[in-house]
C-alpha positions in Angstrom: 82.6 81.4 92.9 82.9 81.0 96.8 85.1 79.1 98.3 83.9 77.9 102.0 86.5 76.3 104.4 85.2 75.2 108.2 87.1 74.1 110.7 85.7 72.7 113.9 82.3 74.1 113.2 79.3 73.5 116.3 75.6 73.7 115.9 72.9 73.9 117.9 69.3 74.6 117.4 67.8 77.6 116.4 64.3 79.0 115.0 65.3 79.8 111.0 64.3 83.5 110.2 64.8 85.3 106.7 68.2 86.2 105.7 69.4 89.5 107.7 73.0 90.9 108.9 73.2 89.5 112.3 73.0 91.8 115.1 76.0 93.3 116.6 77.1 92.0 120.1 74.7 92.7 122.8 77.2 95.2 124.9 78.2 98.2 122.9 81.8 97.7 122.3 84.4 100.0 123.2 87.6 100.7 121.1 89.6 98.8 123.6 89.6 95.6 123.7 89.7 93.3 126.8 90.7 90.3 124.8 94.5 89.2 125.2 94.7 88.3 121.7 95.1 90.8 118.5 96.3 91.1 115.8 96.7 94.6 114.3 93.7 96.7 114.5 91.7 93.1 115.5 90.2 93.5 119.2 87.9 91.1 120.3 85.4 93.0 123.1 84.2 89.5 124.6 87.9 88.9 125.2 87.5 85.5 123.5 88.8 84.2 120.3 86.2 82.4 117.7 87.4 78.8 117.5 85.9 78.6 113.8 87.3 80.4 110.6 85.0 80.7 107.5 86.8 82.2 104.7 84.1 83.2 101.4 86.0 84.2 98.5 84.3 86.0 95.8 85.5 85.1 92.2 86.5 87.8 89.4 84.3 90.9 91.1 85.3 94.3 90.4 85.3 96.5 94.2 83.4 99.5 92.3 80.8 97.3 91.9 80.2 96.6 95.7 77.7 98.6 96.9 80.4 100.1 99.7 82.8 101.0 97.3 80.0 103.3 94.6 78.7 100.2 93.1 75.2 101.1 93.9 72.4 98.7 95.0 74.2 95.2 94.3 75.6 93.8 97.5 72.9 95.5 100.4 73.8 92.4 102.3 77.1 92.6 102.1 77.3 96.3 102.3 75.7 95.5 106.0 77.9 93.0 107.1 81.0 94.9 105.9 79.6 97.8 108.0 79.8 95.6 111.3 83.4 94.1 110.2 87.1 94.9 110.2 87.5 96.4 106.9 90.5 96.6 104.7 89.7 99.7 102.8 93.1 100.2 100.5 93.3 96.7 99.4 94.7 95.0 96.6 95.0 91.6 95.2 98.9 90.5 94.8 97.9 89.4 90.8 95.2 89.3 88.4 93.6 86.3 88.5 92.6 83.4 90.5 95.5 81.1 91.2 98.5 83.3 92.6 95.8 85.5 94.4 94.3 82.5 96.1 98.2 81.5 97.1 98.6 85.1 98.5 95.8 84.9 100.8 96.4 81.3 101.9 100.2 81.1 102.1 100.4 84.8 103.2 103.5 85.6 100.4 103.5 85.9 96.8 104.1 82.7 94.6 107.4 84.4 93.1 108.5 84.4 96.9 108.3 80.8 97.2 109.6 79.7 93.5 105.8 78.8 92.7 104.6 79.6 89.2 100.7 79.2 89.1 99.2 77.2 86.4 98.3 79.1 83.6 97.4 79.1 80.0 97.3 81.3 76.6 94.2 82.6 76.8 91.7 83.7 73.5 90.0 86.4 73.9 87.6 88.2 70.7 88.9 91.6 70.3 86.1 94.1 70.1 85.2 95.2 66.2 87.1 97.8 65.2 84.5 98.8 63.0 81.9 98.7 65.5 80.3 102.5 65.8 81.0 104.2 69.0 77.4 104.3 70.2 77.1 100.7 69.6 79.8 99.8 71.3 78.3 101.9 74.5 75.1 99.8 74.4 77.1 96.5 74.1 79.1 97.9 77.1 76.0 99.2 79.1 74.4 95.9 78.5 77.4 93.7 79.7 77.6 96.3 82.4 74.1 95.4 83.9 74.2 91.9 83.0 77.6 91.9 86.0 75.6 94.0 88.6 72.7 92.0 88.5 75.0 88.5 88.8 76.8 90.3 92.2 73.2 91.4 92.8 72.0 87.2 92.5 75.0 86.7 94.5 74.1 88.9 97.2 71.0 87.1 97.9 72.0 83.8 97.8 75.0 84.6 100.5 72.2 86.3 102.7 70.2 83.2 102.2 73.7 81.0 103.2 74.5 83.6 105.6 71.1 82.9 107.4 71.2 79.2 107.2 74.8 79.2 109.0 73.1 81.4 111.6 70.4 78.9 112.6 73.0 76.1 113.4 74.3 78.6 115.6 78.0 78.6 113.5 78.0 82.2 113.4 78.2 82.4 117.1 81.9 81.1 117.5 82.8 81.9 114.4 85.4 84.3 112.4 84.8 85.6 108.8 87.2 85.9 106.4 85.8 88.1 103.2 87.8 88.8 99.9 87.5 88.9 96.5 90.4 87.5 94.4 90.3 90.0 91.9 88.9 91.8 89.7 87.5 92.0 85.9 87.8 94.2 82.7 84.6 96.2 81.2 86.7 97.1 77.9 88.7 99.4 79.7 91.3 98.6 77.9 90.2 96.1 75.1 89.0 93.1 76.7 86.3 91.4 78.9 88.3 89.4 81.1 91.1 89.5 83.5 94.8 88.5 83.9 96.1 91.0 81.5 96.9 94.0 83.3 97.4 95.4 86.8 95.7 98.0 86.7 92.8 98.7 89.2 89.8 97.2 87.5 91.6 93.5 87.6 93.6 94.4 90.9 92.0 96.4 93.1 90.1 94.2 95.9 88.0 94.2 99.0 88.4 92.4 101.7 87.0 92.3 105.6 87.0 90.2 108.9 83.6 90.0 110.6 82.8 88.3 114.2 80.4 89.0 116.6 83.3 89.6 119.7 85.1 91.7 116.7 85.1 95.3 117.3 84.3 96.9 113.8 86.8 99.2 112.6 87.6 100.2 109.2 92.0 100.4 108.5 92.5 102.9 105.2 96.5 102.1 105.3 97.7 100.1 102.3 97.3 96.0 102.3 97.7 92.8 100.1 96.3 89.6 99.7 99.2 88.1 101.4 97.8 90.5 105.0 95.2 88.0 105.3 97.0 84.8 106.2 99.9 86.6 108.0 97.0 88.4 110.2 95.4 85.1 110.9 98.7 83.3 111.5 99.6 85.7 114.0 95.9 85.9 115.7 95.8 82.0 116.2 99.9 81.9 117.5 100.8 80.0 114.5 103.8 79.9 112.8 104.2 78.6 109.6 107.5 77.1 108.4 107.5 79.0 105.1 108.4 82.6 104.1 105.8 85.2 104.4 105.9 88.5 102.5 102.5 89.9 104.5 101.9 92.2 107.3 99.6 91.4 110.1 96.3 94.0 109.4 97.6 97.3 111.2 101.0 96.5 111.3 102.6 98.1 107.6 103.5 101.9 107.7 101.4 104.5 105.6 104.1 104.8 102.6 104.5 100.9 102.5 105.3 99.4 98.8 102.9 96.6 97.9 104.3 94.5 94.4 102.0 93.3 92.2 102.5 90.2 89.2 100.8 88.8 86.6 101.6 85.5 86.0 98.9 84.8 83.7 97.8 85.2 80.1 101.0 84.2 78.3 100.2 86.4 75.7 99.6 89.4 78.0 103.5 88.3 79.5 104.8 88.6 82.8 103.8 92.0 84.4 105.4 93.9 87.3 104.0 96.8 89.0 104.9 98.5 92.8 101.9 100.6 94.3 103.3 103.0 96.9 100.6 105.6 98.6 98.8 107.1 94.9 101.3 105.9 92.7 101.8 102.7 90.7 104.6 101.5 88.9 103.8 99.0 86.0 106.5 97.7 83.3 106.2 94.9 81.1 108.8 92.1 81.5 109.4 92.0 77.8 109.5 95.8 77.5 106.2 96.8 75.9 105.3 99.4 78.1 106.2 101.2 81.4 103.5 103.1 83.2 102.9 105.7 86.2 99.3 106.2 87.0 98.3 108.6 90.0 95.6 107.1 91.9 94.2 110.1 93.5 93.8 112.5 90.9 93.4 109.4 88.4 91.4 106.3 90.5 90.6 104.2 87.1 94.0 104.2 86.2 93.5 105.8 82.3 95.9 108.5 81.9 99.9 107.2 81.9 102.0 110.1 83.1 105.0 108.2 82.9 107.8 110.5 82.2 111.0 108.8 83.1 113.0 112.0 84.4 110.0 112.2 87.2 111.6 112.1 90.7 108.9 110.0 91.4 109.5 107.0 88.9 113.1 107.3 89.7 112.1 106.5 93.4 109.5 103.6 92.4 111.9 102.0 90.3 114.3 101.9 93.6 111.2 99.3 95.0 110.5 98.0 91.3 114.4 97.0 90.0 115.0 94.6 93.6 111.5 92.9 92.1 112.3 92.1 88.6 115.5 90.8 90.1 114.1 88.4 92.0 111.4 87.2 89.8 114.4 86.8 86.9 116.3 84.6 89.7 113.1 82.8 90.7 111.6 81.9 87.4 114.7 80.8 85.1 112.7 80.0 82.4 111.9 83.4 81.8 114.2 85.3 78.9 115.9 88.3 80.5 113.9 91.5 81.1 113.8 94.4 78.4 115.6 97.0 79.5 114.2 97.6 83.0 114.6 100.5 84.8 113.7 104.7 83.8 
């Protein structure tokens, strides 16, 4: 799914040509900017602000599949454009499915922050035989695995295709682009095909980028959220919204900065909590089915649980983690109490 918001879009005339990346600005930019307006790492070489925003959202896609990110061949259009962008490169969605993630990236703050519990349902899902033989079960899943590349793949075209058709009204020229994906999907990594179950990095991890052709491309590897992107536009465009914000303007949050993660959805699943600090990742479950510590860097996909609750470092994610599940008890009265949170 993309979502496509304009504001005070202009056109003019221009010869259409096939779907390519636009080219970069005509004078090399340096890493300083002459424009009087950034935000962050944001540095605008013409020294002039775009006076549109497009934002595209891409719907339940997994970052490892993105070309950029090891996925391969799918997204060569997008792979060029994130090449000429601002690129959030540690990036994670604030939940695991569409409706708080959307509220992160618009509202700039997580849905607990703001008393907001997104609409959700029980969902069914068809567990996977348990009879089914092990090599079966590895077609099934190489099949379903091609069957997602080649939909990003589909994708990919059809955006360059958009992409070029925005170009010949001329939109792109005073335009900025806002690129994420919401979040992300399971492959049976842990049972299911869907999302909005757990936090983990195949449903949570996420991509997201800022492209314009005044924008300087840079590329920020420190830690950010969903909730970055609004904050980072707020503060690009001198507005100030009369709500909370939880976000950080891109290049503005320390290297050891504590992102917080929920899952609001799949009442079945229940409410999840997790804290992602540097390579580490706090998960518990609010009724007390599982805790979890995963270490990123030795452990990317997230499938080994080291959680040993004399490690220093649980004890010091739990410091971040115990504040959360206070606030989300306070917030969300309807919940029972939490199981036994804490080491």
């Amino acid at each position: 799914m993309i979502d496509w918001l304009f504001a005070g879009c202009v056109a003019s005339d221009h010869d259409q040509g096939p779907p390519q990346v636009p080219s970069p600005p005509r004078s090399t930019p340096t890493t300083e900017s002459t424009s009087p307006t950034t935000a962050g790492l944001l540095a605008f070489a013409d020294g002039r602000l775009p006076r549109n925003v497009l934002t595209v959202s891409l719907d339940t896609t997994r970052r490892d599949r993105i070309g950029r990110y090891g996925g391969g061949d799918t997204t060569p259009f997008l792979d060029g454009l994130l090449a000429q962008a601002v690129v959030f490169d540690d990036h994670r969605s604030c939940s695991n499915w569409t409706g708080p993630s959307m509220y992160c990236a618009t509202m700039g703050a997580l849905p607990q922050a703001h008393g907001v519990w997104p609409a959700s349902q029980s969902l069914v899902v068809d567990p996977v035989p348990e009879d089914i033989e092990s090599l079966e079960q590895a077609l099934f899943l190489a099949h379903v695995d091609v069957q997602y590349r080649a939909e990003l793949r589909g994708w990919d075209a059809v955006f360059a295709e958009m992409w070029a058709a925005l170009d010949a009204l001329g939109v792109l020229d005073d335009t900025l682009v806002v690129f994420y994906t919401d979040h992300g999907e399971q492959l049976l990594e842990r049972g299911v095909l869907d999302h909005g179950f757990h936090l983990y990095a195949e449903e949570s991890v996420a991509a997201a980028a800022l492209w314009a052709r005044g924008l300087v491309a840079a590329v920020w590897s420190g830690p950010t959220s969903h909730e970055d992107i609004a904050v980072t536009l707020h503060q690009l465009y001198g507005m100030t919204p009369g709500h909370p914000r939880t976000g950080v303007a891109l290049g503005g949050a320390p290297a050891d900065r504590v992102l917080r993660l929920m899952n609001y959805a799949a009442l079945d699943a229940g409410v999840t909590l997790g804290v992602v600090r540097a390579d580490l990742q706090l998960t518990y479950h609010w009724g007390g089915s599982y805790r979890t510590l995963h270490r990123n860097d030795s452990d990317p996909a997230q499938q080994v649980d080291v959680y040993d609750p004399t490690d220093p470092d649980v004890i010091a994610l739990w410091d971040h983690l115990q504040p959360f599940v206070d606030e989300v008890g306070a917030s969300f009265t309807n919940l029972p109490p939490p199981v036994s949170p804490g080491p």
